[in-house]
N, CA, C and O atoms as a Tinker XYZ file with bonds, in Angstrom:
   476  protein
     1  N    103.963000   90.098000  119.007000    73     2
     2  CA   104.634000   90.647000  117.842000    64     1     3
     3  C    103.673000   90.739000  116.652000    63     2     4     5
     4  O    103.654000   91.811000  116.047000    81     3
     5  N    102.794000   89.647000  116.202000    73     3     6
     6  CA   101.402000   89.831000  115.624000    64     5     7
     7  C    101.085000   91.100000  115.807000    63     6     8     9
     8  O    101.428000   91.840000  114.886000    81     7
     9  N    100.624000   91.515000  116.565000    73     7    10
    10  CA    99.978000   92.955000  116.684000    64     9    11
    11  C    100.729000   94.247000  116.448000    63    10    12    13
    12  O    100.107000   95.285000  116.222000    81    11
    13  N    102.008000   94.213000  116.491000    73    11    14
    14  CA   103.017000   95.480000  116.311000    64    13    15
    15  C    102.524000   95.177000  114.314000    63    14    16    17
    16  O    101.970000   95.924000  113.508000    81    15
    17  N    102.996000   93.939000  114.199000    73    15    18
    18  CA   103.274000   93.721000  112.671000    64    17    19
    19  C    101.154000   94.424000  111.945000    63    18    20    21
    20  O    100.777000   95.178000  111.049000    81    19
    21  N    100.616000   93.780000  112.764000    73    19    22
    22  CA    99.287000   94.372000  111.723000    64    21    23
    23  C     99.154000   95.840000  112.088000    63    22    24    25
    24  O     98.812000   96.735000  111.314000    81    23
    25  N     99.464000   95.964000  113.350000    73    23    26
    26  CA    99.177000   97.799000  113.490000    64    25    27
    27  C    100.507000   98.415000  112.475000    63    26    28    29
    28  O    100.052000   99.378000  111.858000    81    27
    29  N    101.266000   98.294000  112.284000    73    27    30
    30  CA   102.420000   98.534000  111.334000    64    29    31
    31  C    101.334000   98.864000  109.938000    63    30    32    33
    32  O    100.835000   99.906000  109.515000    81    31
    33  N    101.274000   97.584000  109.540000    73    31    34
    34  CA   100.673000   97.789000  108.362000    64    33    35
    35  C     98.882000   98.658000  108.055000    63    34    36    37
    36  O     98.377000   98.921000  106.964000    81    35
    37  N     98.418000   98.861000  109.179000    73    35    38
    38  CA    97.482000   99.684000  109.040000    64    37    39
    39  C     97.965000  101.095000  109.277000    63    38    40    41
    40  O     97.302000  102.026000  108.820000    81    39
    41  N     99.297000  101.365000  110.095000    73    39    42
    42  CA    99.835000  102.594000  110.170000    64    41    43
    43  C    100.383000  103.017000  108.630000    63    42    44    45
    44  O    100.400000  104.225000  108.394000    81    43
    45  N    100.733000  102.300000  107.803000    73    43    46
    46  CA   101.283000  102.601000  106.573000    64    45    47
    47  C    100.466000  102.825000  106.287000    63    46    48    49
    48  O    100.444000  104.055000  106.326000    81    47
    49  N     99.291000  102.370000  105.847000    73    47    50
    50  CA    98.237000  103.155000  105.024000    64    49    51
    51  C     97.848000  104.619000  105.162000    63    50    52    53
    52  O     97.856000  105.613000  104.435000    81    51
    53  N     97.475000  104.296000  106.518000    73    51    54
    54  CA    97.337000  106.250000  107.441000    64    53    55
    55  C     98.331000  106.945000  106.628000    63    54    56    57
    56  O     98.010000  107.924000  105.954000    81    55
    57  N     99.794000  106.384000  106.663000    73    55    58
    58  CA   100.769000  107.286000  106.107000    64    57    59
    59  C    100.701000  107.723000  104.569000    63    58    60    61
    60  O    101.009000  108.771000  104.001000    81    59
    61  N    100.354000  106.921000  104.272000    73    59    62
    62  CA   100.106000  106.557000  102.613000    64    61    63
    63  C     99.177000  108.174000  102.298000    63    62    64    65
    64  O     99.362000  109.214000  101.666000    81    63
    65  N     98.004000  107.498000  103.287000    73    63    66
    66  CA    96.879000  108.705000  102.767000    64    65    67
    67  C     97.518000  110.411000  103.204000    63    66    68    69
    68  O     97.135000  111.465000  102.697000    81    67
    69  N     98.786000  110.206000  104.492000    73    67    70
    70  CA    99.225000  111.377000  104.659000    64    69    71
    71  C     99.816000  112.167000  103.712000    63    70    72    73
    72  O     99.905000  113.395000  103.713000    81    71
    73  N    100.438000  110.940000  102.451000    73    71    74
    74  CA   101.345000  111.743000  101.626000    64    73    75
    75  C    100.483000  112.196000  100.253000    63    74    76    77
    76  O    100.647000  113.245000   99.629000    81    75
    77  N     99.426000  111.020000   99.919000    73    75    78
    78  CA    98.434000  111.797000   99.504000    64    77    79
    79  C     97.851000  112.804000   99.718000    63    78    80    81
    80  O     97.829000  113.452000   98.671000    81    79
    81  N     97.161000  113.511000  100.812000    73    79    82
    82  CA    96.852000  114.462000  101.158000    64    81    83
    83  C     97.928000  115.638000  101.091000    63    82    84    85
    84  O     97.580000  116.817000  101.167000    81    83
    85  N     99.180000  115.269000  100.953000    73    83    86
    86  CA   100.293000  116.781000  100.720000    64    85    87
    87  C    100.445000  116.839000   99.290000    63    86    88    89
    88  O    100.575000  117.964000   98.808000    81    87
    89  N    100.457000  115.742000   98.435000    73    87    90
    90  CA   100.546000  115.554000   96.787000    64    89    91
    91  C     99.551000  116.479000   96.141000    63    90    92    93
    92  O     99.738000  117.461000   95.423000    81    91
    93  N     98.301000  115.844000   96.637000    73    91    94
    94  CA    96.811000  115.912000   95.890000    64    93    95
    95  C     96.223000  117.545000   96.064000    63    94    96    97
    96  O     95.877000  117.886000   97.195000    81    95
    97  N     96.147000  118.270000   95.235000    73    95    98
    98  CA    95.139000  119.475000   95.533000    64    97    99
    99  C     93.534000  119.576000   95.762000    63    98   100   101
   100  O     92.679000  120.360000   95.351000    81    99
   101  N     93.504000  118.247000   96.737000    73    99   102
   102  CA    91.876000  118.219000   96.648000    64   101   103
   103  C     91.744000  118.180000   98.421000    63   102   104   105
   104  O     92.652000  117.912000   99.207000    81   103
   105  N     90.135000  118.583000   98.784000    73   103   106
   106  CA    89.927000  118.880000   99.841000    64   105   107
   107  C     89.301000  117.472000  100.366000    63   106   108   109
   108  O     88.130000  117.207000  100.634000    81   107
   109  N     90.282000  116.787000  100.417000    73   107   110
   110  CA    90.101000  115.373000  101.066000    64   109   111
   111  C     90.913000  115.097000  102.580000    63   110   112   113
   112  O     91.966000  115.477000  103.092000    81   111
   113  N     90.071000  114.439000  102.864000    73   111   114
   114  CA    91.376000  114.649000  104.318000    64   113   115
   115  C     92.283000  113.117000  104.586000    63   114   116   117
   116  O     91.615000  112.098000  104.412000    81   115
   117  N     93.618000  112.949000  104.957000    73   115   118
   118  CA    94.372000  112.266000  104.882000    64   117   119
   119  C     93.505000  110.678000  105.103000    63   118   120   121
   120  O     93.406000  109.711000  104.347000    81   119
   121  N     93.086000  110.879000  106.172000    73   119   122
   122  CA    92.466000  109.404000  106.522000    64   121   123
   123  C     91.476000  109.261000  105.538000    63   122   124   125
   124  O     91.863000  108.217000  105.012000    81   123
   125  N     90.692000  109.516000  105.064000    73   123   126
   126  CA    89.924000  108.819000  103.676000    64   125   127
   127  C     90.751000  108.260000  102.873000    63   126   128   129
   128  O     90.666000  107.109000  102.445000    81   127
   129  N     91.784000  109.240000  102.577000    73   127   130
   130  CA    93.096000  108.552000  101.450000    64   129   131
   131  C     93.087000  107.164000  101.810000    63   130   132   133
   132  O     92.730000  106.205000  101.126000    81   131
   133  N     93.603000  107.198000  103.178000    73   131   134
   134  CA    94.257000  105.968000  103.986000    64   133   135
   135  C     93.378000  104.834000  103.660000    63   134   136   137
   136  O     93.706000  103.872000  102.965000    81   135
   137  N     91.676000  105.115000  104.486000    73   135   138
   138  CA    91.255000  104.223000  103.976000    64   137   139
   139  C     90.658000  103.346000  102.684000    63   138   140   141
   140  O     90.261000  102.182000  102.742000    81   139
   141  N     90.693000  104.127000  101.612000    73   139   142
   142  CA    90.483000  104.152000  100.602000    64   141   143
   143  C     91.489000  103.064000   99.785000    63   142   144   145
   144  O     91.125000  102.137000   99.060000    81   143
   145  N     92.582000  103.384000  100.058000    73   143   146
   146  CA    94.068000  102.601000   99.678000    64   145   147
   147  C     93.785000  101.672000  100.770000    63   146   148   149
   148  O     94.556000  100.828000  100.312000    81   147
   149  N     93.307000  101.072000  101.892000    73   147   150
   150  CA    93.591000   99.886000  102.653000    64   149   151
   151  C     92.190000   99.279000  101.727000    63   150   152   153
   152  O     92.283000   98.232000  101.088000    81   151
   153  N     91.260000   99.874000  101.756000    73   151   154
   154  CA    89.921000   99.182000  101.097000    64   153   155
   155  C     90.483000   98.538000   99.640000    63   154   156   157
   156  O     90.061000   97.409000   99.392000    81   155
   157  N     91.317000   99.096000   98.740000    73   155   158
   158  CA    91.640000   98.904000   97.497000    64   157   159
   159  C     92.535000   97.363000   97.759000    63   158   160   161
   160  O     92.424000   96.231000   97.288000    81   159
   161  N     93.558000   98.084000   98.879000    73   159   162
   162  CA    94.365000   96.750000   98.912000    64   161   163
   163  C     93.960000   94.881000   99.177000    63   162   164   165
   164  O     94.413000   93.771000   98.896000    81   163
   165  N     92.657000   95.609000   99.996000    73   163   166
   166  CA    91.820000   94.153000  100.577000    64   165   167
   167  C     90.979000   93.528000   99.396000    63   166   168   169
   168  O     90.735000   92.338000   99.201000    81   167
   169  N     90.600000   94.619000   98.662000    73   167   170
   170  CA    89.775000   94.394000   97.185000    64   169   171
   171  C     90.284000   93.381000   96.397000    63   170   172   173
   172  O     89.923000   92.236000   96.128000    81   171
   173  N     91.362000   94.201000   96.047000    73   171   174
   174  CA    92.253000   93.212000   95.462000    64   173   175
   175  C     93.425000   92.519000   95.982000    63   174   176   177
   176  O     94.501000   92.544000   95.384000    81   175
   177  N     93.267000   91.978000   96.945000    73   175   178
   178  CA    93.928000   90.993000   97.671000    64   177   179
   179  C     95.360000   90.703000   98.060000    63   178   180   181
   180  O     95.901000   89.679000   98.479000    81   179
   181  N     96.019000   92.492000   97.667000    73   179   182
   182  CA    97.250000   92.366000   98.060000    64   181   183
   183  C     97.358000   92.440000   99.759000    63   182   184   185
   184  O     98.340000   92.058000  100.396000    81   183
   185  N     96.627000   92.782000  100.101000    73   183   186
   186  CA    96.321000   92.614000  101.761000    64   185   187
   187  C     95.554000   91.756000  101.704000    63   186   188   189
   188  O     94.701000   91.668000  100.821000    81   187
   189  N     95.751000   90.725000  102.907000    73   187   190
   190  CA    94.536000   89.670000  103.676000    64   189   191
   191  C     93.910000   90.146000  104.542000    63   190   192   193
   192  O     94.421000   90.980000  105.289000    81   191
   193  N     92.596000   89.729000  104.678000    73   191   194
   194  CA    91.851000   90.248000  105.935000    64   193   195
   195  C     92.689000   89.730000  107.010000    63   194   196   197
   196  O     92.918000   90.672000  107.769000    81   195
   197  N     93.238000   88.689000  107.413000    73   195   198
   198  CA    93.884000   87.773000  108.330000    64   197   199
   199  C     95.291000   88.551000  108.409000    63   198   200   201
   200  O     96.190000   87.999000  109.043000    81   199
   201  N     95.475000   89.472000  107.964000    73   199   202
   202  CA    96.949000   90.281000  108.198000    64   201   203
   203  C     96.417000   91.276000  109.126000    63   202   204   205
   204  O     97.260000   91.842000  109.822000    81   203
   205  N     95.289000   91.581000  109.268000    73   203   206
   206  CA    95.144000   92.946000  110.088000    64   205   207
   207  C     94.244000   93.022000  110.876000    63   206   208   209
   208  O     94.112000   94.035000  111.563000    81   207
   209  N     93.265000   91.798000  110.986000    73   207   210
   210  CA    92.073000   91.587000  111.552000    64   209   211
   211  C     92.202000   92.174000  112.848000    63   210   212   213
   212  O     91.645000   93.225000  113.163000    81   211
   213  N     93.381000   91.085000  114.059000    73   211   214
   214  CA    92.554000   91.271000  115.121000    64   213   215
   215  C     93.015000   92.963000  115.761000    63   214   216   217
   216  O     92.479000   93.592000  116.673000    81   215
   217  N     93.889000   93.251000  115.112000    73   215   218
   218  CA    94.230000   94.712000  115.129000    64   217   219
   219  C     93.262000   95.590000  115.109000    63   218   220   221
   220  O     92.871000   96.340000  116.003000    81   219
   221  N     92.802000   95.414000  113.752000    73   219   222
   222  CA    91.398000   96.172000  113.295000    64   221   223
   223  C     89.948000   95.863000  114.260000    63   222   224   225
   224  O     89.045000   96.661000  114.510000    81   223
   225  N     90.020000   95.071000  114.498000    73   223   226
   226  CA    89.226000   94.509000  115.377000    64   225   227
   227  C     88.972000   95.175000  116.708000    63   226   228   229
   228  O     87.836000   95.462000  117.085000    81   227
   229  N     90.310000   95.465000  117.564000    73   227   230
   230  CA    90.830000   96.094000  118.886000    64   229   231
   231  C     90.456000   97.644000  118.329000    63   230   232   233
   232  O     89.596000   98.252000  118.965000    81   231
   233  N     91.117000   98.346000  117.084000    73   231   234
   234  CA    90.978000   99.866000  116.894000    64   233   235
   235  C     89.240000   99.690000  116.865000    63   234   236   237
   236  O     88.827000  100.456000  117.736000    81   235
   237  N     88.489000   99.240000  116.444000    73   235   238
   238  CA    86.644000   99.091000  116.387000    64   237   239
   239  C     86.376000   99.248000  117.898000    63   238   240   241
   240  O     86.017000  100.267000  118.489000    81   239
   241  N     86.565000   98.321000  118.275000    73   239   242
   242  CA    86.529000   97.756000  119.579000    64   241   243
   243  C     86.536000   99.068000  120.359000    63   242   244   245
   244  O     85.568000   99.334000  121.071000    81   243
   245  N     87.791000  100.076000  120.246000    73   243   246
   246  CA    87.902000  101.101000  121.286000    64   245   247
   247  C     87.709000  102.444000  120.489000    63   246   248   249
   248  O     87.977000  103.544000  120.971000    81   247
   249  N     87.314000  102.284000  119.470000    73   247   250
   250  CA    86.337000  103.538000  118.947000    64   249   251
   251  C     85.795000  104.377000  119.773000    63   250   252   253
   252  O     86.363000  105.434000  120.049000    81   251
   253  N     84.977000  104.141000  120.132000    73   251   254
   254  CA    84.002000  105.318000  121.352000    64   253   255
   255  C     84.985000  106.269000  121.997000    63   254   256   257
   256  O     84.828000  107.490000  121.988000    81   255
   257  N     86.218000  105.516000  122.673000    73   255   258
   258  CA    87.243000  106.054000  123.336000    64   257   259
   259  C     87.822000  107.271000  122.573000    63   258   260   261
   260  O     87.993000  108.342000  123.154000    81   259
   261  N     88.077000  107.122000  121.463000    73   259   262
   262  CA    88.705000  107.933000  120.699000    64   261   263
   263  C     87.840000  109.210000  120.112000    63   262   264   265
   264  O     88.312000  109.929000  119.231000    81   263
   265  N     86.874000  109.371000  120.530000    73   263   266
   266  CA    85.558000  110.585000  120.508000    64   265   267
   267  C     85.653000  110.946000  121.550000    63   266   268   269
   268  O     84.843000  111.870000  121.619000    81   267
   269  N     86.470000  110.762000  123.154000    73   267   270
   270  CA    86.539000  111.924000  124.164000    64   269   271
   271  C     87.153000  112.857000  123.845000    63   270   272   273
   272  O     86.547000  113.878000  124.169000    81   271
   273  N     88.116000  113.063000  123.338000    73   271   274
   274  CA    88.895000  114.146000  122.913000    64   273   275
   275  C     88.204000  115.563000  122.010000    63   274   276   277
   276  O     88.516000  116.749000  122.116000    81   275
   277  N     87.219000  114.945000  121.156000    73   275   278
   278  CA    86.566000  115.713000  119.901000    64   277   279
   279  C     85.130000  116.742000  121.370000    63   278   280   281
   280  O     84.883000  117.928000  121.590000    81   279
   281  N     84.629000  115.480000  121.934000    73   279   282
   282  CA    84.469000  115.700000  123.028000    64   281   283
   283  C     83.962000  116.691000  123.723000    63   282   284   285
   284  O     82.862000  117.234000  123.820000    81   283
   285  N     85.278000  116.837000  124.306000    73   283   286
   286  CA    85.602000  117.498000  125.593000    64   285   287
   287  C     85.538000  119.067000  124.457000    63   286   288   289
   288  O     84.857000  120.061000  124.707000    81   287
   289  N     86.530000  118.868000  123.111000    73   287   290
   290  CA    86.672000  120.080000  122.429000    64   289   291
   291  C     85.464000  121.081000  122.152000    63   290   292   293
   292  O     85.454000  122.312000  122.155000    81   291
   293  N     84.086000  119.824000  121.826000    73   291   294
   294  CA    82.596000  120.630000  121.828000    64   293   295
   295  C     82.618000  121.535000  123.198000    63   294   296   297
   296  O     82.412000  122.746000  123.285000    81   295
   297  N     82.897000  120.692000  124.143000    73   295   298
   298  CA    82.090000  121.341000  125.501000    64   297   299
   299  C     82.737000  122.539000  126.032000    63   298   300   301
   300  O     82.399000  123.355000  126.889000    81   299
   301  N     84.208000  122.359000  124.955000    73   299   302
   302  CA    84.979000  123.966000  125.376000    64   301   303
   303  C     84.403000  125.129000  124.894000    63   302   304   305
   304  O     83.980000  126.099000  125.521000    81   303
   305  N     84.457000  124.814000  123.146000    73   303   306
   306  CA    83.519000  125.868000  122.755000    64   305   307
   307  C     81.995000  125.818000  123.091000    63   306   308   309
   308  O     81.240000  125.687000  122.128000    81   307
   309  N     81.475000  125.903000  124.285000    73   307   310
   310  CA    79.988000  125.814000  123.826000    64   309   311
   311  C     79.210000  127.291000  124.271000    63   310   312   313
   312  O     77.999000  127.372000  124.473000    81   311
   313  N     79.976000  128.195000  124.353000    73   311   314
   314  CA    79.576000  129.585000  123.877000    64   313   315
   315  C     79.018000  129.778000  122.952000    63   314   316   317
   316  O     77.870000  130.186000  122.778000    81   315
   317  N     80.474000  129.251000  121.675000    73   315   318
   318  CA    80.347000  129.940000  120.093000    64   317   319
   319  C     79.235000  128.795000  119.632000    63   318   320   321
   320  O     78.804000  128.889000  118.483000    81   319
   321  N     78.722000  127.654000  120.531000    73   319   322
   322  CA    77.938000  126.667000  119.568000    64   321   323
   323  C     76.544000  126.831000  119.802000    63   322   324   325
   324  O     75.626000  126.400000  119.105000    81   323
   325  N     76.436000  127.881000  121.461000    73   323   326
   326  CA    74.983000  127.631000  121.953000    64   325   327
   327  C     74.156000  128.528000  120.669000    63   326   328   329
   328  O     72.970000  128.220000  120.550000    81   327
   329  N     74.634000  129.511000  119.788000    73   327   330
   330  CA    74.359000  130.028000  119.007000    64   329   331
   331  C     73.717000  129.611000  117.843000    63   330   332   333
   332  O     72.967000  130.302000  117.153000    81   331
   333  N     74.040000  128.456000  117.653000    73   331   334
   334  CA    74.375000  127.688000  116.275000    64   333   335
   335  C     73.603000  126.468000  117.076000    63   334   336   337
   336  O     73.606000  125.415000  116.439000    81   335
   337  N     72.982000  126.421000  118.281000    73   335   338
   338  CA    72.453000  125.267000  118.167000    64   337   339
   339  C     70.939000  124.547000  117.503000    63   338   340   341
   340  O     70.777000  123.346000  117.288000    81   339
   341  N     69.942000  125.632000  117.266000    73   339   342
   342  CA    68.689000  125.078000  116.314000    64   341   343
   343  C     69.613000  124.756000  115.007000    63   342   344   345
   344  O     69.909000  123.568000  114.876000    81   343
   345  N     70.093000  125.641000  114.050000    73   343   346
   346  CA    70.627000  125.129000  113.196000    64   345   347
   347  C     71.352000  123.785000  113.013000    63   346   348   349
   348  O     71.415000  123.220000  111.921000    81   347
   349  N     71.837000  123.357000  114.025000    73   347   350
   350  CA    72.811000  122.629000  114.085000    64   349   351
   351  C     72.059000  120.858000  114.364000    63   350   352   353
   352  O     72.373000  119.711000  114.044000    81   351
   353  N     70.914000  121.536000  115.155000    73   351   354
   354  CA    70.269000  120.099000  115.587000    64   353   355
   355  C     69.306000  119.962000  113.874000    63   354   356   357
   356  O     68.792000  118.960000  113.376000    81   355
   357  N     69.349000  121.007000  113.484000    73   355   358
   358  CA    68.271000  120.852000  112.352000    64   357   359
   359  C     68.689000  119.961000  111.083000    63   358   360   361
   360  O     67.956000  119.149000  110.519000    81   359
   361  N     70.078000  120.292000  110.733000    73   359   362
   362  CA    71.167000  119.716000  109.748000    64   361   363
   363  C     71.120000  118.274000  110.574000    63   362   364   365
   364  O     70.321000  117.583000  109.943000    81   363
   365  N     71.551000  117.625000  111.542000    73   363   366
   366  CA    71.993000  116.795000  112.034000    64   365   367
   367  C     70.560000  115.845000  112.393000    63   366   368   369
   368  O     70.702000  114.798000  113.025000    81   367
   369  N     69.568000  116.170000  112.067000    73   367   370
   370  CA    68.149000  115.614000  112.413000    64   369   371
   371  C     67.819000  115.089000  110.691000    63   370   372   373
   372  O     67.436000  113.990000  110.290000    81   371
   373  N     68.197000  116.578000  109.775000    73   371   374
   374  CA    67.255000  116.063000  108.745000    64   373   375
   375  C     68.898000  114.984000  107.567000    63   374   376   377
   376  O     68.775000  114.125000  106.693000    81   375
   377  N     69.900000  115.485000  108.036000    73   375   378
   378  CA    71.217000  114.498000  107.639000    64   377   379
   379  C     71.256000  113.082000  108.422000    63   378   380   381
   380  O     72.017000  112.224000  107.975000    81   379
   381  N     70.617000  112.843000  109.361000    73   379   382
   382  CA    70.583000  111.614000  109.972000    64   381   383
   383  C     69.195000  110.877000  109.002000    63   382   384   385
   384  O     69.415000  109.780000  108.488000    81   383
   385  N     67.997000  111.445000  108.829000    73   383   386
   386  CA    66.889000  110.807000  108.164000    64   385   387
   387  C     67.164000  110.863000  106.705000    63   386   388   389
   388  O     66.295000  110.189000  106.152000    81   387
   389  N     68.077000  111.423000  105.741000    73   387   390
   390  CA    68.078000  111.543000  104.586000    64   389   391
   391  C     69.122000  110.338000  104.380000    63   390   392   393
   392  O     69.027000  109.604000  103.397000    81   391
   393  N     70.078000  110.176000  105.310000    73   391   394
   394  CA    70.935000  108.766000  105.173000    64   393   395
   395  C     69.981000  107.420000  105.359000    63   394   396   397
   396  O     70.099000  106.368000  104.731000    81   395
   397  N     69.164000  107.679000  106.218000    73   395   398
   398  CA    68.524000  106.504000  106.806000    64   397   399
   399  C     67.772000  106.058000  105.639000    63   398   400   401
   400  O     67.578000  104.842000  105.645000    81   399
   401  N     67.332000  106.634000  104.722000    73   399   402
   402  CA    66.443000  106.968000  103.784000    64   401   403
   403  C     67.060000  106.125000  102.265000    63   402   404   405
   404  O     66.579000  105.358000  101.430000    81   403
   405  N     68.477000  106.833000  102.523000    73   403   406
   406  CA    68.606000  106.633000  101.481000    64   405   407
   407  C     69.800000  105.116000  101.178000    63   406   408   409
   408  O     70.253000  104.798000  100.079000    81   407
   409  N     70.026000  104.521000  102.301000    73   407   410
   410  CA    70.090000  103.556000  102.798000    64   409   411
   411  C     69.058000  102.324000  102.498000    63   410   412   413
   412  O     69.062000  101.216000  101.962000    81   411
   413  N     68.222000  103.164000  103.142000    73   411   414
   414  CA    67.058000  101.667000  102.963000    64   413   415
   415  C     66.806000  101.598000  101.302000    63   414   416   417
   416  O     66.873000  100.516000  100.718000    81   415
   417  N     66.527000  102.779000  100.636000    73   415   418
   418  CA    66.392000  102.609000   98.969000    64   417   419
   419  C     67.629000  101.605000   98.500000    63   418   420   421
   420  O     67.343000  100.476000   98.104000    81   419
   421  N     68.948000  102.025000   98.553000    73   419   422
   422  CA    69.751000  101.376000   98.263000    64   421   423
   423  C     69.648000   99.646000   98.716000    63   422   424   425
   424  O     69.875000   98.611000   98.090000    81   423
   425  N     69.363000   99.827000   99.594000    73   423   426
   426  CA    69.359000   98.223000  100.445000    64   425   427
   427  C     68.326000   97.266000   99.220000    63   426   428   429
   428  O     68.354000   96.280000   98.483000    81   427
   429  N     67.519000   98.333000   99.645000    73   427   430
   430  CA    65.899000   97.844000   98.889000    64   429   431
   431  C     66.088000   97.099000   97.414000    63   430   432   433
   432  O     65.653000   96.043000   96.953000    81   431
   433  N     67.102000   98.350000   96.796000    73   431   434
   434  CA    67.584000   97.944000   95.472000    64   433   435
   435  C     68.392000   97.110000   94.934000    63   434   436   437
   436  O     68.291000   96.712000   93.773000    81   435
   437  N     69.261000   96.776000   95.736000    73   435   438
   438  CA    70.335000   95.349000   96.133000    64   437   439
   439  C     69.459000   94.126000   95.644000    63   438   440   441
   440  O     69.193000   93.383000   94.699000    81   439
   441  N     69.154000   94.509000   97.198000    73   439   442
   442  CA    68.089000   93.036000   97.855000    64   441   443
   443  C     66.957000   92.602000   96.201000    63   442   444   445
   444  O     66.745000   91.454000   95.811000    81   443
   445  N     66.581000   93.503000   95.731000    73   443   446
   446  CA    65.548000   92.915000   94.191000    64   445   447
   447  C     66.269000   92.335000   93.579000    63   446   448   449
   448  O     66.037000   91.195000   93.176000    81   447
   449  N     67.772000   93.249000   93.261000    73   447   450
   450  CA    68.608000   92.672000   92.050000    64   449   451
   451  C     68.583000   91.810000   92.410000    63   450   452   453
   452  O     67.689000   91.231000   91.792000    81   451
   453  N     69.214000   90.836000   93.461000    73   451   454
   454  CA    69.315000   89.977000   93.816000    64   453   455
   455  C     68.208000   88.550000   94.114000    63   454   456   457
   456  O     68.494000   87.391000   94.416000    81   455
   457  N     67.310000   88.995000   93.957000    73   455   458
   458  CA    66.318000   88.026000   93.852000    64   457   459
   459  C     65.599000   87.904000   95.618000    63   458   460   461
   460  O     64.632000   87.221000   95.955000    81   459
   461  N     66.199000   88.537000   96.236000    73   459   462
   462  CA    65.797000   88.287000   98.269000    64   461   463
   463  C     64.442000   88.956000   98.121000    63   462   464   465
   464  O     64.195000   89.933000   97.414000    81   463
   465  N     63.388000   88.110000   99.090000    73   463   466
   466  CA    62.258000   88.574000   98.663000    64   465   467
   467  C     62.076000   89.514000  100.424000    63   466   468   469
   468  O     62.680000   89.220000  101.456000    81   467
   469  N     61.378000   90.292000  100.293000    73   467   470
   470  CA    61.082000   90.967000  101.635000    64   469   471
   471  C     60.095000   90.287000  102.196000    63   470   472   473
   472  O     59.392000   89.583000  101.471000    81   471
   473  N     59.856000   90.360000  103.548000    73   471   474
   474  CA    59.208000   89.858000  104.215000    64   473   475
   475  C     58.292000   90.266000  105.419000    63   474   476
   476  O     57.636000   89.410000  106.013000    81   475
């Protein structure tokens, strides 16, 4: 019953961000809402981590699973994509190194404020 009750309450959020997304005139998509409002709630502590953990835990857990679907959808279209594929590896090569990048700056910049010395 634990687990109906935390998936419950992570389903409200989803919903939350659903009704946001019909309110809001912005090109956001429902689940950011969602998580955005579960992140806020944990922030400030009207949610416990211990209310939703091992739930959250299990949805992590079977992640991967939930990318067959998106999937299978690439490999349908891959007519309209073989077209689009230099472009596509090109965005996704130089968007993978510009995160990586800009990641480590950020990290980098933390870690000083903070006094952590590199090593």
């Amino acid at each position: 019953m634990k687990y109906v009750k935390q998936f419950m309450i992570i389903m409200l959020f989803s919903f939350l961000g659903e009704l946001l997304h019909g309110l809001l005139p912005l090109p956001v998509p429902a689940s950011i809402y969602g998580l955005i409002l579960l992140f806020v709630a944990l922030f400030t502590g009207i949610i416990k981590e211990n209310q939703i953990k091992e739930t959250a835990d299990f949805l992590v857990e079977i992640m991967p699973v939930l990318f067959i679907p998106a999937g299978v959808g690439l490999m349908t279209r891959w007519e309209a994509l073989k077209k689009l594929l230099l472009p596509l590896i090109l965005v996704i090569t130089l968007g993978t190194f510009f995160t990586m990048v800009v990641t480590g700056k950020v990290t980098d910049g933390i870690l000083k404020k903070k006094g952590v010395q590199n090593k």
